[in-house]
C-alpha positions in Angstrom: 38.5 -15.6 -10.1 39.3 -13.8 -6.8 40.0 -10.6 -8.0 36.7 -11.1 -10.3 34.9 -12.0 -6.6 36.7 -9.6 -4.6 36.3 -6.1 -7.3 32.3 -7.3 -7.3 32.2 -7.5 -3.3 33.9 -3.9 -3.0 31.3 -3.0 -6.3 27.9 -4.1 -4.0 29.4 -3.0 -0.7 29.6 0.7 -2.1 26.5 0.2 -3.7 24.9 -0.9 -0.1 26.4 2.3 1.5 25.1 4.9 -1.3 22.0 3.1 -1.7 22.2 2.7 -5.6 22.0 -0.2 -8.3 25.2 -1.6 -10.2 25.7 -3.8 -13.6 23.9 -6.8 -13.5 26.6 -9.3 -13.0 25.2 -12.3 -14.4 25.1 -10.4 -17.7 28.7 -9.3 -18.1 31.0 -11.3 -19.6 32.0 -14.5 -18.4 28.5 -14.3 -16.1 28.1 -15.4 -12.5 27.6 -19.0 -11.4 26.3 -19.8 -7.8 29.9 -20.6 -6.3 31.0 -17.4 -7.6 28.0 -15.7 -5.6 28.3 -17.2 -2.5 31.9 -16.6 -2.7 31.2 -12.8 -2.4 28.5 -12.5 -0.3 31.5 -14.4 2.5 33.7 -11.5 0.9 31.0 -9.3 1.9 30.1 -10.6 5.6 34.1 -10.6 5.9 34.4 -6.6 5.0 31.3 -6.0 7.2 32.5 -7.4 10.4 35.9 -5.9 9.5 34.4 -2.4 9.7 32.3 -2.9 13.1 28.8 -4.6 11.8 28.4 -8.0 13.7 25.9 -11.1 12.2 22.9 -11.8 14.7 21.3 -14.7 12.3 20.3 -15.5 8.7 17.6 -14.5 6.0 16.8 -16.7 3.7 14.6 -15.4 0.5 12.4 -16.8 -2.2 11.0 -19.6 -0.2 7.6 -18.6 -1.6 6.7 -20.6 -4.9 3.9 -18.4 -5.6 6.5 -15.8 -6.6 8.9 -17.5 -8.7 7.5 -16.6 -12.2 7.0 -13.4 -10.9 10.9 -12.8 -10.6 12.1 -15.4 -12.9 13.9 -16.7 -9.5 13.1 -20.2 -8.9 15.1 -21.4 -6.0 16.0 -19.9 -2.7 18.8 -18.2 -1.5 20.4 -17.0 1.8 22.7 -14.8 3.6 23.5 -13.3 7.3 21.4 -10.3 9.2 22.9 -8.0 11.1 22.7 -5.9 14.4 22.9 -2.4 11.9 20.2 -3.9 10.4 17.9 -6.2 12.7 15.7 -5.2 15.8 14.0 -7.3 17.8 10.4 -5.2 18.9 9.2 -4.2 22.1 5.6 -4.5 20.6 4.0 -4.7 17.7 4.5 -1.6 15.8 7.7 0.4 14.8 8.8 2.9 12.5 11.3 2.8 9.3 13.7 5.1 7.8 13.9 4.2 4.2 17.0 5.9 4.2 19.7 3.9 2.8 17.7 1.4 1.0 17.7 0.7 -3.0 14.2 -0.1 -4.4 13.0 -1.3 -0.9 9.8 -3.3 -1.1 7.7 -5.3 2.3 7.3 -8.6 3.2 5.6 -10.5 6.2 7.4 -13.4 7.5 7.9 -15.9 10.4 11.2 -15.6 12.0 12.6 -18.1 14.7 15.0 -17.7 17.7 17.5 -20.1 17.6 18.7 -21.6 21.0 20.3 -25.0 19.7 22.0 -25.6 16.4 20.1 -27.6 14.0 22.1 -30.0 11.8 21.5 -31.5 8.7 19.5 -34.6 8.2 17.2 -33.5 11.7 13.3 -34.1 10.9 10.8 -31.2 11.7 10.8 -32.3 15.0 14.3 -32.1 16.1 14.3 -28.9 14.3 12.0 -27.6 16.6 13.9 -28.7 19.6 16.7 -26.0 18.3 14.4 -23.2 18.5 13.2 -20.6 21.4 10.8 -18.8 19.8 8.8 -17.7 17.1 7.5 -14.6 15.9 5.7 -12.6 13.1 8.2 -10.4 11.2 8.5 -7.7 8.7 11.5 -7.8 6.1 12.5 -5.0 4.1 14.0 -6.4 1.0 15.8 -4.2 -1.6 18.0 -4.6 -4.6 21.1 -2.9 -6.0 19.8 -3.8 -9.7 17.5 -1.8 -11.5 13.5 -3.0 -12.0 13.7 -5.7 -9.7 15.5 -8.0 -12.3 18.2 -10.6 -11.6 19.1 -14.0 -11.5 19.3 -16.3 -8.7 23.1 -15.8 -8.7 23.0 -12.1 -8.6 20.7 -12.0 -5.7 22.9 -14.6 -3.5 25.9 -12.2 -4.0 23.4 -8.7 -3.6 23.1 -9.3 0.2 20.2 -12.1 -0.3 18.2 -9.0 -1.1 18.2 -8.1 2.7 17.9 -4.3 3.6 15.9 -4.4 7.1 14.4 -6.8 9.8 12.0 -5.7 12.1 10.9 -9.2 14.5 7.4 -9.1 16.5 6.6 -10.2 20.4 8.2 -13.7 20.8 6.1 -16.7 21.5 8.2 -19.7 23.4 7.9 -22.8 21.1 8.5 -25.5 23.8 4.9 -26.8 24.3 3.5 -25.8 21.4 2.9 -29.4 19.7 1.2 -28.4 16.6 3.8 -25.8 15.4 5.0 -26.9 11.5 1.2 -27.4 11.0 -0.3 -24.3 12.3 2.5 -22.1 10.6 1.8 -24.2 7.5 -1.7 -23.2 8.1 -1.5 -19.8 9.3 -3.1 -17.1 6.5 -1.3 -13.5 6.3 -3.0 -10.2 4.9 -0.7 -7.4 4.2 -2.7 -3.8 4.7 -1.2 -1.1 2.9 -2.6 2.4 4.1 -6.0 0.6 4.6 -6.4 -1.1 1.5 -5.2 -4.7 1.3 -2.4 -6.1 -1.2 -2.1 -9.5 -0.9 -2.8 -12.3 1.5 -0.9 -15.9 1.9 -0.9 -19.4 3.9 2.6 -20.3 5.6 2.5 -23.4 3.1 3.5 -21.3 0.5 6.9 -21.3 1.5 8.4 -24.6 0.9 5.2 -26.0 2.7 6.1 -24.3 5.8 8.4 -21.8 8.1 9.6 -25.2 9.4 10.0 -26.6 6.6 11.8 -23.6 5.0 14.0 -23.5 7.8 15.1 -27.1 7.3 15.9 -26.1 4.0 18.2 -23.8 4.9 20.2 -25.8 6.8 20.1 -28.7 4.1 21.1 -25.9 2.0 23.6 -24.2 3.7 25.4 -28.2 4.6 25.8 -28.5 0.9 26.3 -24.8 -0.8 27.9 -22.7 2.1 29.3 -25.5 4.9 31.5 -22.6 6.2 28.4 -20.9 7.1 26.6 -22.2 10.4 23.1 -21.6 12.4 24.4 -20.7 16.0 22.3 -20.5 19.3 21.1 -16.8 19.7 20.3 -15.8 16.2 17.1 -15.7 14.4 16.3 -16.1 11.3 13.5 -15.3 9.2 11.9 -17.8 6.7 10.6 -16.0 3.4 7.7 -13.7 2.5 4.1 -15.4 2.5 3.1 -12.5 0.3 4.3 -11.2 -2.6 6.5 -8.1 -1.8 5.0 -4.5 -2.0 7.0 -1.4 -2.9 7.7 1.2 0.0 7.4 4.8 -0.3 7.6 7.2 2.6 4.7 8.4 4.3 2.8 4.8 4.0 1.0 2.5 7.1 1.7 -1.1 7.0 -0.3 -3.7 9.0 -0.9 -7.6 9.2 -3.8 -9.4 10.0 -2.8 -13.2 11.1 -5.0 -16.3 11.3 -3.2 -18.1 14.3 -4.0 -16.1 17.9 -0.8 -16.5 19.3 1.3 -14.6 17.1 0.3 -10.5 16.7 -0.1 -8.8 13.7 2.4 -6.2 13.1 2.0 -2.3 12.0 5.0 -0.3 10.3 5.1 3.3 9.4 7.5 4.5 6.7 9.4 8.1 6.6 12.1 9.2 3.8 
């Protein structure tokens, strides 16, 4: 068993650095249950700060119902961000390399700032109490399997899927009352090179960012207690859209319902 976690963290950590797929492991032989998953992606967060990377918060992915037949993933799944791979914006538009990515599709998200650390058991309320800020956010997701197919397992011990964050202007959460309600509320469209390719409401994942942050930390208590939500990281709550393939050469944008958050724009180059 930790030889069989340890040869597959080496296996997806080389695939990471040369940017191609690997074996599904859930189909070889004796398959891949979710301890067995999570037990190399901490493999894999231990090699990565072992060779310099440092975590700065968590992802967590397939919050969004609307999805799940789509990827035949019905549950969500999580793992750490890092500062190789996370930037917090000076406004609200950047530029990404897709360099280094496998198969790297978009999606728009809500990401929150973390200044106290939630617990399990803390209602939406208290929740908010741990957080600074929130913004609008693009995640680049990406998979070392070929076609986007996997299960649930293989995507917990693939790096959660993550490839890239990129986090909008922060908006300070403290007197904004209506917060888990206007995220739940708040409606995305995601503009690819002018034409649009999907819109969403915030509900969509697991009713709300909030509420898919409290998730994760219910999660997280029961699946990876090792694994804790620290003040200074963020961490980003799920796609509200369906994820959209990136080739270099495109122009992303966003178009958001609720006024105090700002759309975001992301160019793409090989």
């Amino acid at each position: 068993m930790i030889d069989a976690v340890e040869g597959l963290a080496d296996e997806l950590l080389a695939a990471w650095d040369q940017a191609r797929t690997v074996p599904l492991p859930s189909a070889r032989p004796g398959g891949l249950s979710t301890a067995q998953a999570y037990a190399v992606a901490e493999a894999l967060r231990r090699r990565r700060i072992e060779r310099g990377e440092r975590p700065v918060g968590w992802k967590i992915g397939f919050t969004n119902r609307r999805i799940w037949p789509i990827y035949g993933v019905y549950e969500p799944m999580w793992a750490p961000v890092w500062d190789s791979s996370t930037e917090l914006l000076a406004g609200d538009a950047c530029t990404l390399a897709l360099a280094g990515l496998s198969q790297p599709r978009l999606e728009p998200e809500i990401a929150f700032g973390i200044g106290r650390a939630p617990r399990a058991g803390m209602t939406l309320a208290q929740l908010q109490g741990c957080i600074d800020w929130v913004a609008h956010a693009f995640e680049v997701v990406h998979t070392h399997y070929e076609g986007w197919r996997f299960t649930a397992p293989d995507t917990a011990a693939d790096f959660a899927l993550h490839g890239r964050l990129r986090v909008g202007p922060r908006v300070p959460v403290q007197a904004w009352a209506t917060l888990a309600a206007d995220l739940s509320a708040l409606e995305v469209e995601l503009h690819g090179d002018g034409t649009l390719r999907d819109r969403g409401r915030g509900e969509v994942v697991l009713g709300g960012p909030l509420q898919a942050l409290q998730a994760l930390v219910e999660a997280m208590a029961r699946t990876t207690p090792h694994w804790r939500i620290v003040p200074g990281e963020v961490v980003t709550t799920g796609t509200i859209t369906d994820a959209q393939p990136l080739l270099p050469g495109q122009r992303w944008h966003t178009r958001l319902s609720q006024p105090r958050l700002a759309g975001l724009t992301l160019t793409t180059v090989a």
